[in-house]
N, C-alpha and C positions, 0 to 999 in steps of 0.2 A: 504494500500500500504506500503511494506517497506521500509526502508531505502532505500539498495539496490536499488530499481525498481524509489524511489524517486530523486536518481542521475542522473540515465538514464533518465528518465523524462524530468528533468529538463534542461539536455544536456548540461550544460555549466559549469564548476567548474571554479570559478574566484582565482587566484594564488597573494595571497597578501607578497610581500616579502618588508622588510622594513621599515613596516609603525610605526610611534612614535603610544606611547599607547594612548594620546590624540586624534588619528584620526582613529583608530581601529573601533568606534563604526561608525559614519558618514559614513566610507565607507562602512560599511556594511550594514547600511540602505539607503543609496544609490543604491549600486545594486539590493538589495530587492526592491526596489520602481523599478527600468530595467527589472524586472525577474529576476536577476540571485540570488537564493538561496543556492548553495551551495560555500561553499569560505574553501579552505583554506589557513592557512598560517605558513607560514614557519618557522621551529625550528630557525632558526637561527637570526632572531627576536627579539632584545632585551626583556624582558617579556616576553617571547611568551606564557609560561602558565598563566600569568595573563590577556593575550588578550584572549587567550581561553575562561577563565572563563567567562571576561568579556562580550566579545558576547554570548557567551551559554547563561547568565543569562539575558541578557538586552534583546534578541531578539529569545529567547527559541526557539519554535518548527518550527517560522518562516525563520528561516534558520537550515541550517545543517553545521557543523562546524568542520573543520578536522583539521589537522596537516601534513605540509608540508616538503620536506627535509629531511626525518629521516633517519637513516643512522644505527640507531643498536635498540635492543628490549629494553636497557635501556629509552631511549627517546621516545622510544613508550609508555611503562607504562607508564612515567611522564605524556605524552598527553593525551593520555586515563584517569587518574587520574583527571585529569584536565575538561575533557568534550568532549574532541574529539572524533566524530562519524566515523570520518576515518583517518586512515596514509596511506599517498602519500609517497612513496620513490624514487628516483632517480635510486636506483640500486636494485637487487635481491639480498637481504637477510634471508634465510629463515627462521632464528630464532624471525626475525623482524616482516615474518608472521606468525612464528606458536604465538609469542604470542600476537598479535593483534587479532586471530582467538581464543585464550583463554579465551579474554574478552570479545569477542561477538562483535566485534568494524570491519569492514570493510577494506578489502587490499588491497591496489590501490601500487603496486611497480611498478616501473621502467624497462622495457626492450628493448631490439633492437632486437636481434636474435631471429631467430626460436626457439635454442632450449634454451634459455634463455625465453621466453614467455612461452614455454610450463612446464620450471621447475618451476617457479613461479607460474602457474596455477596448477601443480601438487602437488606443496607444500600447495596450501589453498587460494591462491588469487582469490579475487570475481574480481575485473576488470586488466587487465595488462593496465599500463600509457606504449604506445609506445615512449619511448623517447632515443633522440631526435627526434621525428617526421618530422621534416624537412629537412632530411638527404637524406631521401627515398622520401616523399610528400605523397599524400592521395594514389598512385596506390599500394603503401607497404601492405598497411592494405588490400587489394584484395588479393593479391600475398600470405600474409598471413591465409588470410581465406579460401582459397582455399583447403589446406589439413588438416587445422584445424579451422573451421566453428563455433565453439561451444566456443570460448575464448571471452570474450569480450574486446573489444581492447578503449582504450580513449588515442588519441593523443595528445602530450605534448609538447611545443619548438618549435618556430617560427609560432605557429598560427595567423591570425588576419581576421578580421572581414570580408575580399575581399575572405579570401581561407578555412575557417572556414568549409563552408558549403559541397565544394569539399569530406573532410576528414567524413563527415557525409554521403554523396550519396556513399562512398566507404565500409561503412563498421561499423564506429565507434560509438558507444553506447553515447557518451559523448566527450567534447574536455576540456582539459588544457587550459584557456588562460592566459597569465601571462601580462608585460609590456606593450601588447597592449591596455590592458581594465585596468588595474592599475598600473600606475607608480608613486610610492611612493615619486622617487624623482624632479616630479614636483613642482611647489610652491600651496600648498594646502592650498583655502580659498574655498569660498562659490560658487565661476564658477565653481572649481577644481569640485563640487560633484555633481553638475549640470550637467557638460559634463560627466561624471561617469554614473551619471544615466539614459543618453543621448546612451552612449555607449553599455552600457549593454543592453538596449532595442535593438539596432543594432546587438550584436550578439543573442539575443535570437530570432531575426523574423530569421536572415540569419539560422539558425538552423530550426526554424520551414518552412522555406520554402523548405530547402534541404528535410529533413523529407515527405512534401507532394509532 
């Protein structure tokens, strides 16, 4: 199974923004212990290529590790240099895809419009991040698949665990979820990864029961 197909799969990319590089690893074996396997997190991230490395190399094949937030192909190589198997963008950039597509590394950008989804797919991206997804709600990604069926769409911004499953019976290969499953600026001890891994099992069933 690829990469690729190991996202969708998995259905749930967890969105770490914030977190000190002392709690980088715990959360992520946290969620790993929920299901949720694929995480990334965000450039803008104190350390953020040293938490890369750091989860790449502590918890290797058992997760997938991307980089979040990126905004131009500079910060993309760095990520990619670093271990990330994907860049999440915010917005369409398509320098940011062609060279993520250089490296063999997976494109997950940022869109709203029609034809802003379709120029993203046309430039190289393997998933479009619908975002912000909770502008429109899960009936968007119908409305969008309707004339173009073949994009694969992962909804991002304002998902949680109650409406998660909605944006899957609609359409969506994978979902975003950012501060509903990790909020960094919690107080983080030893309940904090308990309910972490408490939570993530909660969106991985709500996923798989959309799914069946």
């Amino acid at each position: 199974m690829s990469l690729l197909e190991k996202i969708q799969e998995n259905g749930i990319v967890a969105v770490i923004r914030g977190a000190k590089p002392e709690n980088i690893v715990p959360i992520a074996k946290a969620l790993k212990a929920g299901g949720v396997k694929t995480l990334e997190i965000t450039v803008e991230t104190p350390k953020v290529l040293e938490l890369i490395e750091r989860v790449s190399s502590e918890l290797g094949d058992e997760v997938i590790v991307g980089a979040g937030t990126v905004l131009d192909p500079e910060t993309a190589r760095a990520a990619i240099m670093a271990g990330a198997k994907f860049i999440f963008s915010p917005t369409v950039n398509v320098e940011t895809i062609k060279i993520t597509k250089r490296y063999g590394v997976i494109s997950i950008p940022g869109a709203l419009t029609p034809t802003e989804i379709l120029t993203a797919y046309e430039n190289g991206a393997d998933i479009i991040k619908v975002f912000p997804a909770n502008v429109f709600g899960p009936s968007y990604l119908k409305d969008i698949h309707g004339p173009m069926p073949q994009i694969p769409l992962m909804p991002t911004g304002g998902l949680d665990v109650h409406n998660v499953g909605e944006y899957i019976k609609a359409g969506a290969v994978a979902a975003g979820i950012g501060s509903s499953l990790v909020n960094t600026k919690k107080n983080i001890d030893i309940g904090y990864f308990i309910q972490l891994e408490e939570k993530a099992a909660q969106f991985v069933e709500a996923v798989r029961k959309a799914r069946d």
